[in-house]
N, C-alpha and C positions, 0 to 999 in steps of 0.2 A: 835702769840698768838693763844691758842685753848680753846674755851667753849664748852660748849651745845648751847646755846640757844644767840644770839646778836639782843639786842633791841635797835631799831634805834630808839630816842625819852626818854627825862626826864619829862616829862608832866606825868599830874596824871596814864596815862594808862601806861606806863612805868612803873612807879615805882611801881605800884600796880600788875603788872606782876611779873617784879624783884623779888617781894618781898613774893610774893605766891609762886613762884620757889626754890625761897632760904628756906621758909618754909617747900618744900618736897626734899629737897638734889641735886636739880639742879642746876647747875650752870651757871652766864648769868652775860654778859656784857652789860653795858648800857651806847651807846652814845646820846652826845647831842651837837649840833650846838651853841649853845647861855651858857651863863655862869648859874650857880646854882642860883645867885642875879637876874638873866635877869629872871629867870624861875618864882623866888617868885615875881617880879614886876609883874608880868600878873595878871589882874583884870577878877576874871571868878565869874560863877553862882555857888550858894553855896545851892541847894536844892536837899536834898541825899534820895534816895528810899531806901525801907529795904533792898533791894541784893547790893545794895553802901555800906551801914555800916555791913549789914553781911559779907561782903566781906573784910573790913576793919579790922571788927573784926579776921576773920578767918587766916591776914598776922600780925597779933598781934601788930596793930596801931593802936585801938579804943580809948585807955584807953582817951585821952585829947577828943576828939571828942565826946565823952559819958557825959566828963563833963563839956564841952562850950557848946557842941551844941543846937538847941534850938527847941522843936518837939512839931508840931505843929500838930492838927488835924483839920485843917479847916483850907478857906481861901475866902473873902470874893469877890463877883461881883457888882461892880457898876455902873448901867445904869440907863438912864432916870431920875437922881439924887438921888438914894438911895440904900442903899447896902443890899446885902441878901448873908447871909451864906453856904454858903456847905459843909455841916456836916461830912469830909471823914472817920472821927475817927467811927462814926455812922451808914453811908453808907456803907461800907467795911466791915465791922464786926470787927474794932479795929484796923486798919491798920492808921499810921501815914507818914508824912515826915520831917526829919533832915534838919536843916536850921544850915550849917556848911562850911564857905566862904572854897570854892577850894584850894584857896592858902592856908589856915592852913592846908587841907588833905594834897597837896602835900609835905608843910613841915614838918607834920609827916613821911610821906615815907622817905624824903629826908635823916631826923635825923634815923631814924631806920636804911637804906642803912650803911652809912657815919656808926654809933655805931659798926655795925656788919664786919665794913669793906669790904664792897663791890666794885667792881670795877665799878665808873661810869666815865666817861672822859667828862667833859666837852669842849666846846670850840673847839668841832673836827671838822675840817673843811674836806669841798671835800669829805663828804661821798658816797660812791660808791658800791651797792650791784653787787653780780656776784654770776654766777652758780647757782641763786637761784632754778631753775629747774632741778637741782640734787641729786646725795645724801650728795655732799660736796661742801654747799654754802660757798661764802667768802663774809666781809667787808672790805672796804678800806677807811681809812682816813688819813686827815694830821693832825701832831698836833706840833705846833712848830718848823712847819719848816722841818719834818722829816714826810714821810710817813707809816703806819701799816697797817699791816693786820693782818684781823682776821678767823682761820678756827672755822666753828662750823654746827651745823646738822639740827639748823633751826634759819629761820630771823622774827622777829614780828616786823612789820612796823609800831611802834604808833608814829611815827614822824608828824602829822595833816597834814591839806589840802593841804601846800604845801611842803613836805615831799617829801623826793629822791625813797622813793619805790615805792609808782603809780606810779609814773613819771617814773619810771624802768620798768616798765610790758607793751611788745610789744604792738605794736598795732595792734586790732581788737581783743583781749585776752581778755581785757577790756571793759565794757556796764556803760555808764555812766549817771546820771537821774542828771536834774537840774531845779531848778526853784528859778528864781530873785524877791527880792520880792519891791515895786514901795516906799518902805523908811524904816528909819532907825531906830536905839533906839539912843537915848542921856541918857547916863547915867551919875549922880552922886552922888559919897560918899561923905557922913559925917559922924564926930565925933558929931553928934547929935540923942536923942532917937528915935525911929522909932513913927511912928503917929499913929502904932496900933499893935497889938502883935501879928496880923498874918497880911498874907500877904492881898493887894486890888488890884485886876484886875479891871480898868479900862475902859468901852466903851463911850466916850463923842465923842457929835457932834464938838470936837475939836480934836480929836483925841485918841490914847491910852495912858494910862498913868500907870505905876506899882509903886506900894508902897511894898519894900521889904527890907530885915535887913540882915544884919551879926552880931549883935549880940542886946543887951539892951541900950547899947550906940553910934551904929556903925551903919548909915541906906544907903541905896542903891532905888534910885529913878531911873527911868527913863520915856523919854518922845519920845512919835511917833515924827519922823522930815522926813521931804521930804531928799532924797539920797544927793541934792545940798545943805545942809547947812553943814556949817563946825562947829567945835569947837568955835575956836575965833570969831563965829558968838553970841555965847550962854556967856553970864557975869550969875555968878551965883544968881543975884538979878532976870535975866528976866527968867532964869529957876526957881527961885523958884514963880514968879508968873505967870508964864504961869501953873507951875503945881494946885495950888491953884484953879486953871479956870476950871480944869479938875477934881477937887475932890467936896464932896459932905460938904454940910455947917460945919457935923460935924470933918471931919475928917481936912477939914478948919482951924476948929479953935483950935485943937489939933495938928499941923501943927507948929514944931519945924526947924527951918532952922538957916544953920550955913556956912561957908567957904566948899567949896568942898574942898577935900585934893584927888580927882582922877575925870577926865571926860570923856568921848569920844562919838565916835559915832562909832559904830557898824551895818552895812548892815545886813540885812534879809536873808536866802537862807536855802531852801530844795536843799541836796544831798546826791545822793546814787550812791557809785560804786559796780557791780556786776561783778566776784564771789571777795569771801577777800580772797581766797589762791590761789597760784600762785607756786605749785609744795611745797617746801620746806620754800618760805616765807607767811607769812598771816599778813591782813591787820589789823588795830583796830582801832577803836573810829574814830576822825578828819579824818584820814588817807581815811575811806571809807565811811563818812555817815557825815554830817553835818544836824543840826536840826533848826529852828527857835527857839529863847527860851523862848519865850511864853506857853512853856507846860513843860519847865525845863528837858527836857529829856536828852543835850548832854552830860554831865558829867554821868548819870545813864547808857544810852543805851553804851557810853565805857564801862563801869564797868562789864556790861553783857559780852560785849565781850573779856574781859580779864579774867571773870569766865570761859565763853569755851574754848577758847585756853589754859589758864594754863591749866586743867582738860584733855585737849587731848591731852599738853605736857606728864603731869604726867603719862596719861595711857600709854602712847609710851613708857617712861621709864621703869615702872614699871610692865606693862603688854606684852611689846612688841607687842601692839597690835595698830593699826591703824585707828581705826574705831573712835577715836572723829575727829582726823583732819581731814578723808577724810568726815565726816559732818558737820567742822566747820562753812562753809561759809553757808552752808541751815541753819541751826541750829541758827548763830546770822541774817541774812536776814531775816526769818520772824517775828522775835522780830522787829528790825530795820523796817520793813514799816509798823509797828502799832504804832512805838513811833514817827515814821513822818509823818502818818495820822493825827493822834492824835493832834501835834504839828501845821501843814498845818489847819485843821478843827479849833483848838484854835483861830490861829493866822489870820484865815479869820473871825471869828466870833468876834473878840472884836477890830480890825485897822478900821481906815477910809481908801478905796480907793480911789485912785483921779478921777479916770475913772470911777466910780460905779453909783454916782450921789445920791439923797436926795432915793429914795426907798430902794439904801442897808443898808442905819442907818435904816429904820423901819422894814425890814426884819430880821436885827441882834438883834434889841430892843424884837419883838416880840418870837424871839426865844428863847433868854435870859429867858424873860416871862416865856416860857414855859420850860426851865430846870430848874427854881427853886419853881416853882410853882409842879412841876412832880417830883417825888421819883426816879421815871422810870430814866426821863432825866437828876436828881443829881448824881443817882447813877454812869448813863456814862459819868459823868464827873470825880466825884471820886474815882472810880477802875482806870482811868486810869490815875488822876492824879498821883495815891499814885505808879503806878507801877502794873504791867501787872505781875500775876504770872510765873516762871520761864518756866516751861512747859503747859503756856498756849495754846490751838488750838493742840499741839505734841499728 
């Protein structure tokens, strides 16, 4: 088989590639290890910055997303027992964020892919990149039992953290940044109303706690847990009054709980690999950067990098010119270490650590203090919540 372009990965960075390719007359294969069903079961973060939905808009997948999604201009901090607003609609000069669950985006791509007849394979096993430091890379997979290959002129690795392309790039080629973080989130859904119409970040001397939604009937909770607790440790009566402990009387008692129908636990971690291209293959989203989601950035800062690369695909074709790809990887890197500052900086400021002791809750209390109390200190929580404009710092 011969394409242009073969993207390892059907996760939203895939398909949002695919699908901006297919938009300008490129043509691109897309595998995936796990089934189309295994893809929509993934429970992810559903909070879209404008270059996520303009971007969405722009591979002509908005229209449902425009009319479920749910945009919010503010979202609320609660310390020391009481909550205080952060105006970003106001703060920004009008800039909002899309509260639109992942899994609907990717089942739009999925349904647009699939209508237009694209080629995506599911279920490929034994994926194997080659020559990707040439001018005639290959894929190889198995699929039923028979193996393929694939010739084409460039590889996009959005296959996530444990994906066959890093894992493919020599070593010492590679720089890789990591930081573990001492616990977890426990998340759970219901088909219950959310306890407030934006989102509540949480800092209690119990630990963190988020109050978040996928839609008017659909809420998504989670709770800070030490790395050693499992699942079947948490029955949804003690998650829902352990969360109760961590919110504020009013939000208490506007506090709807129902059956979880999804739960888990999810580890913490800042990562970044350094450079994302790799001669003719280049890295995206998961693949090269993993975020804490406490500042909601890993679904957004993919979405960036699938804006640059498509656009440096396209010039390649259309211009014959080279110059986005050989500044792909500068170009999403320093986007990438402001949205995992940002994220890092969040995500120290509203957990409990275990090793910190009783001075870091009044060092985080008082700071808090002084970002909502400060225009200065809203406003750098709000530009960065809403998203870092595309050519900022360039």
């Amino acid at each position: 088989m011969r394409t242009q372009v073969a993207i390892i990965g059907a996760g939203p960075s895939g398909l949002l590639l695919g699908q901006l390719l297919h938009k300008n007359g490129i043509d691109a294969v897309i595998l995936e290890r796990k089934s189309g069903d295994y893809v929509l079961s993934r429970i992810r973060a559903g909070i879209l910055e404008q270059v996520c939905i303009d971007l969405m808009d722009e591979a002509g997948v908005g229209e449902r997303m425009h009319k479920e999604g749910l945009v919010h201009g503010g979202f609320d901090m609660l310390f020391k027992g009481e909550r205080h607003r952060i105006d970003m609609n106001k703060l920004t000069g009008g800039k909002n964020v899309m509260v639109y669950g992942q899994t609907e985006l990717t089942r739009d791509l999925m349904d647009a892919r699939a209508a237009a007849g694209l080629a995506t394979v599911y279920e490929a096993d034994n994926v194997t990149v080659h020559d990707f430091d040439s001018a005639r890379p290959r894929v190889r997979y198995e699929k039923d039992g028979t193996t393929h290959e694939i010739e084409c002129d460039f590889i996009a690795g959005c296959d996530g953290f444990h994906g066959v392309c890093r894992a493919s790039v020599p070593q010492g080629a590679i720089t890789e940044y990591e930081k573990i973080y001492p616990f977890g989130w426990l998340g759970l859904m219901s088909d219950t109303p959310p306890v407030h119409e934006e989102l509540i970040y949480v800092n209690s001397t119990r630990g963190f706690a988020l109050c978040s939604q996928r839609s008017h009937t659909r809420s998504r909770y989670y709770l800070q847990v030490p790395l050693s607790d499992k699942v079947e440790d948490w029955s949804d009566e003690a998650f829902w009054q352990e969360l109760r402990l961590r919110l504020d009387p009013e939000a208490r008692e506007k506090l709807v709980t129902g059956p979880s129908i999804e739960k888990s636990i999810a580890p913490l971690r800042s990562f970044v690999a350094e450079p994302m291209r790799f001669g003719r293959m280049f890295l995206a989203g998961d693949a090269a950067h993993i975020v804490p989601p406490t500042g909601a950035k890993g679904l957004n800062l993919a979405a960036t990098d699938v804006k640059y690369l498509s656009s440096a695909i396209i010039e390649f074709y259309r211009e014959k010119s080279e110059a986005g790809i050989d500044h792909y990887s500068d170009r999403c890197l320093r986007r990438i270490w402001k949205g995992e500052r940002f994220s890092w900086w969040f995500t120290s400021l509203m957990h409990r650590f275990p090793d910190d002791g009783e001075i870091a809750q009044k060092l985080q209390e008082a700071e808090l203090d002084y970002i909502v109390h400060s225009e200065t200190g809203a406003r750098s929580v709000a530009e960065n919540y809403v998203g870092l404009p595309l050519n900022f710092g360039e």
